[in-house]
DRENDO-1510 file (C-alpha; in Angstrom, 1 decimal, always signed):
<recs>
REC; n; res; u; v; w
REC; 1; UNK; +49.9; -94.6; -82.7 .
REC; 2; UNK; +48.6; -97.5; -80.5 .
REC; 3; UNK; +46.1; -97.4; -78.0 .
REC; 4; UNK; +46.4; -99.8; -75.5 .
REC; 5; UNK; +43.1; -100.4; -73.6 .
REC; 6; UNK; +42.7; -100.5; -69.3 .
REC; 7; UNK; +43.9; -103.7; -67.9 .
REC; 8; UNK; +41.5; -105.5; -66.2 .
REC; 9; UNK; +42.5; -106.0; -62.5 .
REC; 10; UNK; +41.4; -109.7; -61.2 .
REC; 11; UNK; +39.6; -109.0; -58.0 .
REC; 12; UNK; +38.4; -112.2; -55.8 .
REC; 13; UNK; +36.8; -113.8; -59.1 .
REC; 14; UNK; +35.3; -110.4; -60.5 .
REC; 15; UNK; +36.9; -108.8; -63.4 .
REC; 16; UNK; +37.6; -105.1; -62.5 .
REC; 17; UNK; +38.8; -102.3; -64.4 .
REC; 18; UNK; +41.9; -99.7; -62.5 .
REC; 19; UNK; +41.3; -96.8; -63.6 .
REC; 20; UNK; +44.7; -94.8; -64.8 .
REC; 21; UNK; +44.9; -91.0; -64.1 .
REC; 22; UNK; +47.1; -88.7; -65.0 .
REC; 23; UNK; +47.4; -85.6; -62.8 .
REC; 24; UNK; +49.1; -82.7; -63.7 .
REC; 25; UNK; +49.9; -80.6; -60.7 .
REC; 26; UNK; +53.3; -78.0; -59.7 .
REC; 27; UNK; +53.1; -78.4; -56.0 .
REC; 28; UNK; +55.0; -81.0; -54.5 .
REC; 29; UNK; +53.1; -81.6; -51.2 .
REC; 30; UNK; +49.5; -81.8; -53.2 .
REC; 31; UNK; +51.3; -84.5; -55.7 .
REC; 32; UNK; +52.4; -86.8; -52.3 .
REC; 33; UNK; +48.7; -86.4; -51.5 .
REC; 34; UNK; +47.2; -86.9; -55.1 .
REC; 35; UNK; +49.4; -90.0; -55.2 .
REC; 36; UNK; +48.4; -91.8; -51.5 .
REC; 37; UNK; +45.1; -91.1; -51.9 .
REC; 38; UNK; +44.4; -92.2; -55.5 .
REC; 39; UNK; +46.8; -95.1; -54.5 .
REC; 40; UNK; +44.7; -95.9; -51.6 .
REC; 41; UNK; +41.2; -96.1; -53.6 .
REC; 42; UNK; +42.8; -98.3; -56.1 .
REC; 43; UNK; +43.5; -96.0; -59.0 .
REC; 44; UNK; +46.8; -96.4; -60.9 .
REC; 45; UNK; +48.7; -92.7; -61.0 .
REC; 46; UNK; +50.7; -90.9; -62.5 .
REC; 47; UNK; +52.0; -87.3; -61.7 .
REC; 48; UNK; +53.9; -84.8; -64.1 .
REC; 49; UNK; +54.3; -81.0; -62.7 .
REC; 50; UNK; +53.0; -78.7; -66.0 .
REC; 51; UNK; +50.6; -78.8; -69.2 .
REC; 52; UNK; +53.6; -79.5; -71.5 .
REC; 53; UNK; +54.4; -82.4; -69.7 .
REC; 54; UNK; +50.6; -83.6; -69.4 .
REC; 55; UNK; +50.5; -83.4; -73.2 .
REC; 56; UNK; +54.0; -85.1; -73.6 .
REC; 57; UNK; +52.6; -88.0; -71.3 .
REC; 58; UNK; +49.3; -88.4; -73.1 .
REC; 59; UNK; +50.5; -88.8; -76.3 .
REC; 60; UNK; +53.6; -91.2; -75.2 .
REC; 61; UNK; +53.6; -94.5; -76.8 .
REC; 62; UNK; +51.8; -97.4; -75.1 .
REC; 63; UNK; +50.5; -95.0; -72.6 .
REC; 64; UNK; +46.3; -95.2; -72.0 .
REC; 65; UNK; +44.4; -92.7; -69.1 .
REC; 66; UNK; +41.3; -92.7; -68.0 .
REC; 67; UNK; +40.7; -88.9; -66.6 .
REC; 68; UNK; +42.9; -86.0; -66.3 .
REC; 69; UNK; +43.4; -84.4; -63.2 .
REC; 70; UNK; +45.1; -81.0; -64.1 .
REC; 71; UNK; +45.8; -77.7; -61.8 .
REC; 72; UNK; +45.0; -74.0; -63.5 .
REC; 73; UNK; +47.5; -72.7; -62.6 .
REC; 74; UNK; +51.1; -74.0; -63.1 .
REC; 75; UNK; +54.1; -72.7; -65.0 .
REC; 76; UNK; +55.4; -73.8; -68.3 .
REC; 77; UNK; +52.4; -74.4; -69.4 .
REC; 78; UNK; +49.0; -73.9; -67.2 .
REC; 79; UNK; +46.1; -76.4; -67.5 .
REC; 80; UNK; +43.7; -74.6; -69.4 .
REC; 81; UNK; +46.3; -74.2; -72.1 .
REC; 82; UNK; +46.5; -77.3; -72.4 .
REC; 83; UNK; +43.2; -78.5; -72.4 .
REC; 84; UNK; +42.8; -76.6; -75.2 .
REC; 85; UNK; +46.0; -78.4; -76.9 .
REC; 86; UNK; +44.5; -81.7; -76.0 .
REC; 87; UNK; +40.7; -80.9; -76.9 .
REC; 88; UNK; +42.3; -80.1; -80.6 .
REC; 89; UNK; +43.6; -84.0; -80.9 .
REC; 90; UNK; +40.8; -86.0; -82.5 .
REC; 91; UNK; +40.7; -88.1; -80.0 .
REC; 92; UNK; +40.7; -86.6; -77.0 .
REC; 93; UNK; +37.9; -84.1; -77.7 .
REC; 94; UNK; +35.4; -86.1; -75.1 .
REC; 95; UNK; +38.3; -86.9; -72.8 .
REC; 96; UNK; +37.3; -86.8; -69.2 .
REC; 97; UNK; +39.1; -84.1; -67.4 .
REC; 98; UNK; +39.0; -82.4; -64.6 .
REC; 99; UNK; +40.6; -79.0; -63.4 .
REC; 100; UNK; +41.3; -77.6; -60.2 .
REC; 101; UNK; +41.4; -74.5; -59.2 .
REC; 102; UNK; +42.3; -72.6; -56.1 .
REC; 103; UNK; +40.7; -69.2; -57.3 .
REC; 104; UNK; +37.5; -69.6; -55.7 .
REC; 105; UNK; +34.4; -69.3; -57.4 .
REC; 106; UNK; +35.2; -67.2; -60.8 .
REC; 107; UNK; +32.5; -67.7; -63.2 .
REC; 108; UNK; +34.6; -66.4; -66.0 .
REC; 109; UNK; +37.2; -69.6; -65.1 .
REC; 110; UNK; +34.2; -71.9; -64.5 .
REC; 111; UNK; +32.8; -71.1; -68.2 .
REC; 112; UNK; +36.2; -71.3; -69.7 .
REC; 113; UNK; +36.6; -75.1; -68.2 .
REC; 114; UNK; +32.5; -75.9; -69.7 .
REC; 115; UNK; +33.1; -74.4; -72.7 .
REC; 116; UNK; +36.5; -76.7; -73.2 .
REC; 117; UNK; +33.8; -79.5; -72.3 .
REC; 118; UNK; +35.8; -80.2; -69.0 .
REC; 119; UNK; +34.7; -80.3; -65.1 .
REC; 120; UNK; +35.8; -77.8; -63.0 .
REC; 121; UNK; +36.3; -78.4; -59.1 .
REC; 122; UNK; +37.7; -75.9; -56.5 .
REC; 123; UNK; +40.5; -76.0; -54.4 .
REC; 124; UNK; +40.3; -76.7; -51.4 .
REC; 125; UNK; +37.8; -79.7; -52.2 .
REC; 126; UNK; +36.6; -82.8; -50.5 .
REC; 127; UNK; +38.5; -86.0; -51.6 .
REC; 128; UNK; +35.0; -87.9; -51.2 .
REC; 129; UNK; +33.5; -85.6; -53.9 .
REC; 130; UNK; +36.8; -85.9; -56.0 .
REC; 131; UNK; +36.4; -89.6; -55.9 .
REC; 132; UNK; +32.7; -89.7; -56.5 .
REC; 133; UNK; +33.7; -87.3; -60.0 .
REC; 134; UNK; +36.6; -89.0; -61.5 .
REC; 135; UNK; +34.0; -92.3; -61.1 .
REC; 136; UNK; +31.5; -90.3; -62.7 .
REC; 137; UNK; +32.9; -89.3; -65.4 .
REC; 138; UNK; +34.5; -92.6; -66.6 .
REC; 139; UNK; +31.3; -94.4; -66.1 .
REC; 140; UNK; +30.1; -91.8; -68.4 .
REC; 141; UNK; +33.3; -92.1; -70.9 .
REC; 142; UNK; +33.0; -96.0; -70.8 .
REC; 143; UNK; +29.4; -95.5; -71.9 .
REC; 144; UNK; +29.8; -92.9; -74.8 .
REC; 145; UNK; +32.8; -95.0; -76.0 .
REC; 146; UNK; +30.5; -98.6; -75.5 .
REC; 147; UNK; +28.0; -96.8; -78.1 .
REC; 148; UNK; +30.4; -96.1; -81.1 .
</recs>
């Protein structure tokens, strides 16, 4: 299987990565918003609506993310199963990924998402602080990557 690497996006002379998410998310009105505002701070999306199609996606052919965005809780298959699908691929054991949760504070969630070596972020959150982690963590990704 080929990995294709980020395009680099040609920005007024300086040589810029966009970043490509995938988000896996159920609810159609928090998709539209995922997609305009990821859109809007330059980010390249793309939105399926369950874990089995997040995993489907992933693996595709030709396909290269930078971050996961994944709900908890979404039928099929809901995100933290498949995390754990994804974490059990090779290479996406470090994979940055973050999931969302509209269960509030539930430490027994919250220590789930750490042990699967993911961030977890609760809904509703502040699209500042969203931004602010998905740069975070593939600054971080780019880094750990940079040193193999």
């Amino acid at each position: 299987m080929e990995i294709v690497p980020p395009r680099p996006d040609a920005t007024e002379g300086k040589e810029r990565i966009k970043l490509r998410i995938l988000v896996a998310e159920d609810d159609p009105s928090l998709q539209m918003m995922y997609r305009l505002v990821l859109k809007a701070k330059g980010y390249e999306v793309e939105i399926v609506d369950n874990g089995k199609l997040l995993i489907e996606k992933l693996l595709e052919e030709g396909k290269h993310y930078d971050i996961i965005i994944t709900d908890y809780e979404m039928p099929v298959q809901n995100g933290i199963d498949a995390l754990k699908k994804i974490r059990s691929i090779n290479k996406f054991r470090k994979f940055p990924v973050i999931v969302l949760t509209g269960l509030g504070d539930n430490p027994e969630i919250e220590g789930i998402i750490n042990d699967l070596d993911a961030t977890c972020m609760s809904k509703p959150f502040i699209l500042k602080e969203l931004s602010a982690k998905i740069e975070e963590l593939t600054k971080k990704s780019s880094t750990t990557e940079g040193e193999k």
